[in-house]
N, C-alpha and C positions, 0 to 999 in steps of 0.2 A: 702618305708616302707614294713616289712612284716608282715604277719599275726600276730595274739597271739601266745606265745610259745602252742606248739599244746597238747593235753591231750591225754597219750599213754598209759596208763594203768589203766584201773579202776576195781576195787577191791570191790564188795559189799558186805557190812559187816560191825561189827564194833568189834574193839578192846575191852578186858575186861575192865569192870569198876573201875576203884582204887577210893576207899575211901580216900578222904584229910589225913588221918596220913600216907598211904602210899606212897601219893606224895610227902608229904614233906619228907619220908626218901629217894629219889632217889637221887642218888649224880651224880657230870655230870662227863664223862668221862674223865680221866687224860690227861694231854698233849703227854703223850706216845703215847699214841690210835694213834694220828693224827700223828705222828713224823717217819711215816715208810711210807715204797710202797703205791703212792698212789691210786692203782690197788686194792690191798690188802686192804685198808682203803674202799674203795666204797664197795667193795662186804661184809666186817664188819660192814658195817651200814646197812646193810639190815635188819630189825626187830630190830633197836634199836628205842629209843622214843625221839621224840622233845617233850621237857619238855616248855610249855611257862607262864609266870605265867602274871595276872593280877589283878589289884587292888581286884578285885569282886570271883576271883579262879583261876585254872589253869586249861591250855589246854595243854590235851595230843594228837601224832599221832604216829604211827609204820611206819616204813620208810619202803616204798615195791617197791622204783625204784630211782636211782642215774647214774650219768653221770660221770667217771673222765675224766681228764683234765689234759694232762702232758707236760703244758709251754714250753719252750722256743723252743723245738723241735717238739710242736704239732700246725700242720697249723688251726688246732678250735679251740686255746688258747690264750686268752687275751693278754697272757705276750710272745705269737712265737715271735721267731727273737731278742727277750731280752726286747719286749718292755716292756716300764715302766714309767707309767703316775700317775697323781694324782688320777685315779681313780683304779692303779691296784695293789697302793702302798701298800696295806692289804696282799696284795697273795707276796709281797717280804718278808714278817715279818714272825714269828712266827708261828709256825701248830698251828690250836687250836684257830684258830681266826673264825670271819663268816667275809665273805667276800658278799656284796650285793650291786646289780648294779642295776641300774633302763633303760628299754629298751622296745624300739616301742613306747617312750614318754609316757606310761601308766602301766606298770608292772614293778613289780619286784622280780628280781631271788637271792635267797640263797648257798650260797657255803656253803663248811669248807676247811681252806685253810690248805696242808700235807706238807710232808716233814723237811722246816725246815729256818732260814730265808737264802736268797737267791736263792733260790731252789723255782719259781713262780708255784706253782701246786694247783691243788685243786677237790674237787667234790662237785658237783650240784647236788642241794635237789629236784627230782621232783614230786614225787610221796608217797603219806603217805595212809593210813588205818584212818577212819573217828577217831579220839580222843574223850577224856570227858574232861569237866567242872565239876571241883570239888570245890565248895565254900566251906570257912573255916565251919567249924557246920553245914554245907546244908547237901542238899542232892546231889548226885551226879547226874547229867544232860550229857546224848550223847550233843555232840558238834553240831550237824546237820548230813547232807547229807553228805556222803564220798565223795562226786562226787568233794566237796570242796576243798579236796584233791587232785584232779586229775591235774597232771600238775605242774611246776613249779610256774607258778604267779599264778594259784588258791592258792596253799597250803600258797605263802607267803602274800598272800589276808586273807584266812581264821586265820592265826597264827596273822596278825596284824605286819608282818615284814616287813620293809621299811629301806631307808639310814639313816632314825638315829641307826640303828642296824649294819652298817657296821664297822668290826673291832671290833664289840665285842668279847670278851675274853668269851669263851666258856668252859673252864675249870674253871670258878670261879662263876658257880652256879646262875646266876643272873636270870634277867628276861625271857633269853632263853639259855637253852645247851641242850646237848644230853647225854640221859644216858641208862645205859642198866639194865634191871629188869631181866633180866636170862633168857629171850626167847632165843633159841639159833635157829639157823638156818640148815640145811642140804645142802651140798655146792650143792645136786645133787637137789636142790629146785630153783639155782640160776641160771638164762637163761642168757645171752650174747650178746648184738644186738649192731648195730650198732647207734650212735648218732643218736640224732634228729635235725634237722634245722642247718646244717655245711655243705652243700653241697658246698660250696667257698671253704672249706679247701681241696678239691681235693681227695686223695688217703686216706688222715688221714679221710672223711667222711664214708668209709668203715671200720675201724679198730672196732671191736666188744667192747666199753668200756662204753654201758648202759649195767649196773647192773638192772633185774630186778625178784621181788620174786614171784614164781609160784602162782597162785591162789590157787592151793591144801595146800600150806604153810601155810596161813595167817589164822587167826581164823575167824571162821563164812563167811568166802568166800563164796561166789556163782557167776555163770553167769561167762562169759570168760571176757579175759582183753588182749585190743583192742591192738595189737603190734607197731601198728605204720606203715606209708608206706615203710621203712628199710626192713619187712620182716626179713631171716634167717641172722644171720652174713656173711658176703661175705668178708671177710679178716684177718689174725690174727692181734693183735698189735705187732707192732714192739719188742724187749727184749729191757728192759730196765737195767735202774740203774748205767749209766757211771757218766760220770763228770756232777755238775751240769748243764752247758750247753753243754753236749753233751750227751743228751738222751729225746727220745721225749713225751710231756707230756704237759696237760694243765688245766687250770682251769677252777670253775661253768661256763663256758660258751665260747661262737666262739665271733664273732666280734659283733655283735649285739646282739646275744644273745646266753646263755652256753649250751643248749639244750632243 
């Protein structure tokens, strides 16, 4: 067994507070969003918001660190080599799903799965900016400690997402999607590093494809945010965008786990 997925960027601070009428007008992103490069889809979700809602209000977080994944040709992809199990079956369907695995018997990691079906790709949720709770007529309440956010199974710890959330439909507004309020990002805000925890994947464990957002970026930032033992990127990714199976790429996560 290995460790916990490790905590690679923390971000002190906390995202603006929305008032319940303005969560309930955020709409979740269209299936378009996810249906393109999924290079391009991870560094787009930087500063958008997981939207999660529950009985009592909703939580929000600003996404400040992602991992893609580009299947069947990426040796830290669930689906390298074509595979395709009942647990990988999400990441063969439709962009615009959440795809979530449970891993080291006690956590678990969130995707969103791109491209399109057939096409097993996807990126891994690891890192968010501390959210609020906004109860219907409340008042609005921070969510806690950002630090909850740190990491892959902290965030899907703190949001409350587990396998019965695998394969949810992410474009149809429910209990969890992703939407974007108009923060927009600065591409030169967006650092490059290489994965976390795929050192089995060989050559692919070098390829720069953690997305993650500068601490200058994020609102109310302070204090540095820890890189990871990765250090500078030491490789480019491959180019992509050949036939679905021949071009490398992979989803939320390596073999045990997406990053």
């Amino acid at each position: 067994m290995k460790p916990a997925p490790p905590e690679t960027h923390t971000v002190r601070g906390a995202i603006e507070l929305f008032p319940f009428q303005a969560v309930e007008q955020l709409a979740p992103l269209p299936r378009a969003f996810y249906q393109r490069d999924t290079v391009r889809v991870a560094k787009e979700l930087l500063g958008k918001l997981i939207v999660r809602r529950f009985p009592d209000g909703v939580a929000l977080a600003r996404l400040v660190e992602v991992e893609a994944y580009l299947g069947v040709e990426d040796p830290a992809c669930h689906t390298f080599g074509g595979r395709r199990t009942r647990r990988t079956e999400v990441m063969w369907g439709e962009a615009g799903h959440l795809y979530v695995y449970f891993v080291y018997g006690m956590h678990h990691c969130a995707n969103v799965v791109t491209r399109g079906a057939g096409v097993p790709e996807a990126v891994l949720l690891r890192g968010a900016v501390a959210g609020t709770v906004a109860p219907p007529g409340g008042t609005v309440r921070p969510l806690g400690d950002d630090r909850l956010f740190s990491g892959p199974a902290r965030l899907t710890r703190a949001l409350a997402l587990d396998l019965r959330h695998n394969g949810v439909d992410l474009t149809l507004g429910g209990e969890v999607f992703l939407a974007d309020d108009g923060w927009s990002v600065r591409p030169d805000r967006v650092e490059a590093l290489p994965r976390v925890g795929v050192h089995y994947a060989g050559h692919a464990a070098t390829w720069p494809l953690r997305f993650v957002l500068a601490r200058e970026a994020v609102p109310g930032a302070a204090g540095a945010a820890a890189r990871g033992a990765a250090g500078q990127p030491a490789a480019v990714a491959p180019s992509r965008r050949g036939p679905p199976a021949g071009a490398p790429k992979t989803p939320g996560g390596g073999r045990s786990q997406g990053g």
